[in-house]
C-alpha positions in Angstrom: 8.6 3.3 57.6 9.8 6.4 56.6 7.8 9.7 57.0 9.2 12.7 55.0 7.9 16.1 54.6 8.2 18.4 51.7 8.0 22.5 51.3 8.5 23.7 47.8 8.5 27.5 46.3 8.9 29.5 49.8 10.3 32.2 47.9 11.2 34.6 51.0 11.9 38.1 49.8 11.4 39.9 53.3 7.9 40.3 52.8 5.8 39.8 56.0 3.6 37.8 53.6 5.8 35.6 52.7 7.3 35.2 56.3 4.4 34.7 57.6 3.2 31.7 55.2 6.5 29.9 56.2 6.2 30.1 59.3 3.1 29.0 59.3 3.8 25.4 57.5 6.9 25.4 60.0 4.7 25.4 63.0 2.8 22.9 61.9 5.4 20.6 61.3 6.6 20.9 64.8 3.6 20.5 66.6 3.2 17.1 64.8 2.1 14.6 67.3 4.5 12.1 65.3 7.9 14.1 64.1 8.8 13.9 60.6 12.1 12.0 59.9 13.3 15.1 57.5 11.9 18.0 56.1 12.8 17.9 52.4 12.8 21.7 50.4 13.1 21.7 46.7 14.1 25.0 45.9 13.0 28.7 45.0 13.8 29.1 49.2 14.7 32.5 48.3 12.4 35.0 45.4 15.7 37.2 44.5 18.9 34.9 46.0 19.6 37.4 48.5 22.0 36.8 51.4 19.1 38.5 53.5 16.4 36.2 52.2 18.6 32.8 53.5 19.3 34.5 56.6 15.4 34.5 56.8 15.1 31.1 55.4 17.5 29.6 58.2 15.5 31.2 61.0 12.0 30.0 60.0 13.4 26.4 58.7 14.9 25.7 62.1 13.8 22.1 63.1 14.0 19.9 65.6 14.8 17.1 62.4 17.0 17.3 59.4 16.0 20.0 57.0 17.5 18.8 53.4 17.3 21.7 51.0 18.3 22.1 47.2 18.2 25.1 45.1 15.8 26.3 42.7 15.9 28.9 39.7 15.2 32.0 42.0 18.3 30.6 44.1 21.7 32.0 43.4 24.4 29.5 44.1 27.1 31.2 46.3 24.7 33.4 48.7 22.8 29.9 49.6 26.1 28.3 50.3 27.0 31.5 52.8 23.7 32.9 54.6 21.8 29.6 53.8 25.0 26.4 53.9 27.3 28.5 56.1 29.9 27.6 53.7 32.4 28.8 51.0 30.6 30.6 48.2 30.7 28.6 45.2 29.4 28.5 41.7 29.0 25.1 41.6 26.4 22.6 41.5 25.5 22.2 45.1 24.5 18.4 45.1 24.2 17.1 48.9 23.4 13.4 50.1 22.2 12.6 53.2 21.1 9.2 55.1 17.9 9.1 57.1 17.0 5.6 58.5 17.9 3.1 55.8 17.1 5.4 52.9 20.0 7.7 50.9 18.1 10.8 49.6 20.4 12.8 47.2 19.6 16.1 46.8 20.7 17.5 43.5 21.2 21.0 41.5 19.2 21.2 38.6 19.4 25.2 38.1 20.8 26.7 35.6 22.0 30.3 36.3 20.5 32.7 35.2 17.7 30.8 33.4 14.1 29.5 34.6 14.7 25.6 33.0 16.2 23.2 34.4 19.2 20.8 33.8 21.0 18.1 35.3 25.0 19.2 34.2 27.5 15.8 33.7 28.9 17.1 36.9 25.6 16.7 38.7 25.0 13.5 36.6 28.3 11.9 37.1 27.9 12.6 41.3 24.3 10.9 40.8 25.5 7.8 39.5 28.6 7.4 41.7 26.8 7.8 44.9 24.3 5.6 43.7 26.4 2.7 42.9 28.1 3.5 46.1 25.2 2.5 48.1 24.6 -0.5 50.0 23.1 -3.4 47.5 19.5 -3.4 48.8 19.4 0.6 50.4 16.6 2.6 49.0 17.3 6.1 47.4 15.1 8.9 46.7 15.9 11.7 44.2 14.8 15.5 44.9 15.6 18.3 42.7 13.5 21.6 41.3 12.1 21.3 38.0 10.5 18.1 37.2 11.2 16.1 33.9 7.4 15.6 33.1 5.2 17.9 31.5 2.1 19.4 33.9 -0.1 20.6 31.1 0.1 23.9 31.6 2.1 26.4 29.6 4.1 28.0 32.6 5.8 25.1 34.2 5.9 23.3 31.0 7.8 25.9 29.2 10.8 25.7 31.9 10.7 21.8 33.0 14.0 19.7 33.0 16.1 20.1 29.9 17.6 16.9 28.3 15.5 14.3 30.9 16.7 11.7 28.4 20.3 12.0 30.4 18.4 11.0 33.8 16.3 8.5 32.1 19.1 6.1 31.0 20.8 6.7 34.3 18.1 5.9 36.2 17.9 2.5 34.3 21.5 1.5 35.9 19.8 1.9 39.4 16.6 0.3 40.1 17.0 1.3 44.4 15.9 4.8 43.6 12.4 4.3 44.8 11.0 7.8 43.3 11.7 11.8 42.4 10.6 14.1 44.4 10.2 18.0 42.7 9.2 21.3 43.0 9.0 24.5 41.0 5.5 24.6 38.9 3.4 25.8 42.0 1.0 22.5 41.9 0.8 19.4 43.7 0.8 16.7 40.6 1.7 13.1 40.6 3.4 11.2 37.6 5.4 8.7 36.5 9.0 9.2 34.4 11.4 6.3 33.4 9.1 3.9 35.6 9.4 5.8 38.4 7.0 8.0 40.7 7.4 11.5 39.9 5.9 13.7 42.9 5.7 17.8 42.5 5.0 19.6 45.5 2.7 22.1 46.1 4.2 25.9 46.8 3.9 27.6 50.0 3.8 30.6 48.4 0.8 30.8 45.7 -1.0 27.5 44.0 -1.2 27.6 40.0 -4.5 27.3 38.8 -4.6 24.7 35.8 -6.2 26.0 32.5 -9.7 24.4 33.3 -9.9 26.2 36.5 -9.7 29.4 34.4 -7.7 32.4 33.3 -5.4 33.7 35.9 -2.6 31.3 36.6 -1.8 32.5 39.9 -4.1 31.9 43.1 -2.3 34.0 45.7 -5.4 33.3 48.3 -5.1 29.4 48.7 -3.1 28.7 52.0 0.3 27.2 52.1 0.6 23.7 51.0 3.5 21.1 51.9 3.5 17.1 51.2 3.9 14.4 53.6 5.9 11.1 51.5 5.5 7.6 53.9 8.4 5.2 52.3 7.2 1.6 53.5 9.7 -1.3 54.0 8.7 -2.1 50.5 10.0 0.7 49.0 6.5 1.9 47.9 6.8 5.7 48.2 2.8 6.8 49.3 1.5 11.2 49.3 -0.5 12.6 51.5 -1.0 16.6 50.7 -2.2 19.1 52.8 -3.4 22.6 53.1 -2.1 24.9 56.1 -4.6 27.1 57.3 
């Protein structure tokens, strides 16, 4: 079995607000009586993509386990890879696979700079499907990226979902290990299904979405901090649990 957890949407912009609901979900995790095998993050770590706001983000996202992170549209690119990565600034997708136990979970770039939708590029695409079919025959895989490819019902997320899912779709039909997506970005936790797989959208730590039934404004800054706990069972069968931080 294989026990994941998931923050979304910290965006950190130096605010002790948003410090402080990090932190928050981060001491929680560590005081688990059972450890998480990885902490998965699926973008928006930082509000404005500032070198400061990673710094931040690498502080409060220290962990005793693997902390897998991808970018999301308030990310920028090259000051992740420096004050986040500690690497070369780059421009570039930055796609990043990592083992834990018996299961490959490939973390992939689906911002496009500059703009709130989101798009797997061919070069993001093409580094899917050759790490995939690199995999040992029988090894489960798990797919995280920001935006999802399935609309929410609600106008905000769904104007700035995956672009051109049809891409993923097809490739996805190649590789029957990848067990289910795992997304951020649209503030809610949701659950669906896209080319026969699980799609799962974390909630935000930042601020929840209120859906159009639960009225007007779209932004409920006084809900706590939410995360996701993902339990992959030797069947492959990816189960959620969500929970509220208080």
């Amino acid at each position: 079995m294989l026990l994941l957890a998931q923050l979304s949407d910290l965006h950190l912009d130096g605010s002790e607000r948003a410090g402080r609901r990090a932190a928050r979900v981060m001491d929680h995790l560590r005081s688990l009586p059972r450890p998480v095998d990885a902490l998965l993050v699926t973008g928006d770590i930082a509000d404005h993509g500032a070198e400061a706001e990673y710094e931040e983000a690498a502080r409060l996202l220290a962990a005793p386990f693997p902390v897998l992170t991808c970018p999301g549209n308030h990310d920028v690119r090259a000051a992740y890879r420096k004050a986040f990565l500690g690497e070369e600034p780059s421009d570039g997708p930055a796609n990043r696979v990592r083992r834990i136990g018996d299961t490959w979970i490939l973390m992939c770039d689906s911002t496009v700079p500059g703009r709130d939708e989101g798009r797997l590029d061919a070069q993001t695409l093409d580094w899917i499907d050759a790490t995939l079919a690199g995999l040992p025959r029988g090894a489960p895989a798990l797919l995280a990226f920001h935006q999802p490819p399935v609309a929410l019902h609600h106008p905000l997320p769904d104007a700035y979902m995956l672009q051109e899912s049809d891409r993923l779709a097809g490739l996805l039909g190649a590789h029957p290990q990848v067990a289910a997506l795992i997304t951020g970005h649209a503030h809610t936790a949701a659950a669906s299904v896209f080319a026969g797989r699980p799609v799962i959208v974390g909630p935000a730590v930042t601020w929840t979405l209120r859906m159009p039934w639960e009225g007007d404004a779209p932004a409920d800054r006084d809900q706590p901090p939410a995360l996701a706990f993902h339990v992959l069972d030797d069947d492959h069968r990816l189960t959620t649990h969500f929970r509220v931080v208080i």
